[in-house]
N, C-alpha and C positions, 0 to 999 in steps of 0.2 A: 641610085645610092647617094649620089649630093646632095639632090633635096630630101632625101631623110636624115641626114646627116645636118644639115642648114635648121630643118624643122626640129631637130634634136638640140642643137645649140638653142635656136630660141625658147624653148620649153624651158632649158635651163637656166638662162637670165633671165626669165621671167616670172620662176620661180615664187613664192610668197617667202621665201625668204632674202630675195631680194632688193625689197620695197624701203628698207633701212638706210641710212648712211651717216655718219658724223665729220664732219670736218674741224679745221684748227678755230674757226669761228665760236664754234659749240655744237649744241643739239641742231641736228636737220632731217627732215624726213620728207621725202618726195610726194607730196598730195597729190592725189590722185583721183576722181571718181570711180575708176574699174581696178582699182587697188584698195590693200587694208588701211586703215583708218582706225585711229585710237581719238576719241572724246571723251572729255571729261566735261564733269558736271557739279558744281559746289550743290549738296540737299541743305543744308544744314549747319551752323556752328552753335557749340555752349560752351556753358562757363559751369563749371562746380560752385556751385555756390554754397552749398552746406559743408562741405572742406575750404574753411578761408586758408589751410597754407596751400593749398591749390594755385598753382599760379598760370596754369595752362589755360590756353583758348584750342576747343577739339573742332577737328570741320569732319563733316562724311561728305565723303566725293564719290559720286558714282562715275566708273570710268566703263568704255563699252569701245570693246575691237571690232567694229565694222567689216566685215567681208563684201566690199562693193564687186568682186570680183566674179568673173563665172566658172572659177571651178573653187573646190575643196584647199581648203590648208589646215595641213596639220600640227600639232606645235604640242611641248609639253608644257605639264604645270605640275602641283605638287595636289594631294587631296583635299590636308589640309591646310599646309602654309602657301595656298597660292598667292599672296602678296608678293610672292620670291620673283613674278614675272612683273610688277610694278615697281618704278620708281618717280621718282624727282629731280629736276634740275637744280634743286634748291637742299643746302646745306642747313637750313635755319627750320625745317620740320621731320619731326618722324614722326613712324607710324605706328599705331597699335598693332599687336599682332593675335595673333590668337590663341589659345592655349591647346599644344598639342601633346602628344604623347608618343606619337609616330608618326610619320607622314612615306605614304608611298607617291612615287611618279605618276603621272598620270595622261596618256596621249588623249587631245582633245581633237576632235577634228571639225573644225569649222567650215559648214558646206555654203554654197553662193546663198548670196542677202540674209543669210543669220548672223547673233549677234552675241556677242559672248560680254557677256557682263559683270563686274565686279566690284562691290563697294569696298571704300577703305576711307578708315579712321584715321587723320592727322593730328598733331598737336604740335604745340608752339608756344614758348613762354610769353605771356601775357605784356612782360616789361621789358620785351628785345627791344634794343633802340636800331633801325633801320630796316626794318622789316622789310622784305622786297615781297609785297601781295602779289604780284604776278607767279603763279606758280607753272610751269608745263609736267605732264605725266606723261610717264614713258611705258610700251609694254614689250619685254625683253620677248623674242620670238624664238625657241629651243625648238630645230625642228629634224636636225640629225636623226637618224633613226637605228643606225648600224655602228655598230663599235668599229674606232677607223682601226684600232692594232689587232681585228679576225674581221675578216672579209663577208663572213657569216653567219656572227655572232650578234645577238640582240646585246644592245645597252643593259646594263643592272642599275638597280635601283640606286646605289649609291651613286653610280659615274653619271646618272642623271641631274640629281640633288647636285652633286657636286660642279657638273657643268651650269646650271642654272646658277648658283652660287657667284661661281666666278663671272659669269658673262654681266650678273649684277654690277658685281665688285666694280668692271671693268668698262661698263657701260655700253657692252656689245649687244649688234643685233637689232637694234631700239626702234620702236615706231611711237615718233612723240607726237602729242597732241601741241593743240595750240595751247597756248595760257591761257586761265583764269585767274583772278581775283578771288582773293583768301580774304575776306575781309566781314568783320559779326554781321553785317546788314546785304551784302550782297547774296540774296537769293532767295525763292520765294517758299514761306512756312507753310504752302500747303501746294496741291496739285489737283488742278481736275480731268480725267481723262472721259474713254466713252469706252463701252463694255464692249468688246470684240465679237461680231458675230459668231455663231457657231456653224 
């Protein structure tokens, strides 16, 4: 009964939820290879150029939660505003969002060596004086799954949105990537890959 008890604690710390941590330093997250992993990737920045009161510089960053792990994790997101589980360390960008109408919860489960991918649109006023280009991206991990006040009871849809909301707000949970460089010339206009077998 102690070693299932022993093997029942480590199941639990070791959980994919976690892999997170924050100290009084700032953002921190424990790398790992046999753990999840958030990278980000700058594709692209422009400029509006046919609106000269445009004063924004846009980046698309593709960011991708790595499952190095050998089992499943599961974690919520929104259907449409999944941006809700992305953020920034950086005060000086925001994000495009998307145009929705509704949005429901949505439980993702990411099984070993898949890859959960998300692009997102930044901007940034073109004549901020200090710009700090170093940005890191954070991906908030919602992975509760039982409403804690009924023992029994599935989450609804609001106290989902809602936790995800706050955990943003508040900067809980977070698996941050390393920095990148936000910057008009860092990154390349085109890509060549090779066509995957079938």
């Amino acid at each position: 009964m102690r070693s299932f008890t022993r093997v029942l604690i480590l199941l639990v710390l070791f959980s994919c939820s976690s892999h997170s941590e924050r100290n009084n330093d700032g953002p921190n997250f424990k790398k790992n290879e046999n753990e999840l992993v958030l990278k980000a990737n700058l594709k692209a920045c422009y400029t509006n150029y046919s609106n000269p009161r445009d004063r924004n510089y846009y980046y698309l960053v593709e960011t991708k939660l790595i499952n190095n792990s050998n089992k499943e994790c599961d974690f919520y997101t929104l259907t449409c505003g999944s941006l809700v589980n992305i953020i920034t360390d950086s005060n000086q960008v925001g994000f495009l969002y998307h145009n929705c109408s509704s949005d429901l919860a949505s439980l993702v489960t990411l099984k070993p060596k898949q890859v959960y991918s998300l692009y997102v649109i930044l901007y940034r006023n073109r004549t901020l004086a200090n710009f700090n280009h170093k940005i890191m991206f954070g991906f908030i991990l919602y992975t509760q799954k039982k409403n804690p006040f009924g023992s029994n009871s599935a989450l609804t849809n609001h106290q989902i949105i809602s936790h995800l909301k706050l955990m943003r707000e508040k900067q809980e949970n977070v698996i941050w990537s390393d920095p990148i460089v936000l910057t008009a010339t860092n990154f390349n206009p085109y890509e060549i890959s090779n066509i995957p077998n079938d």
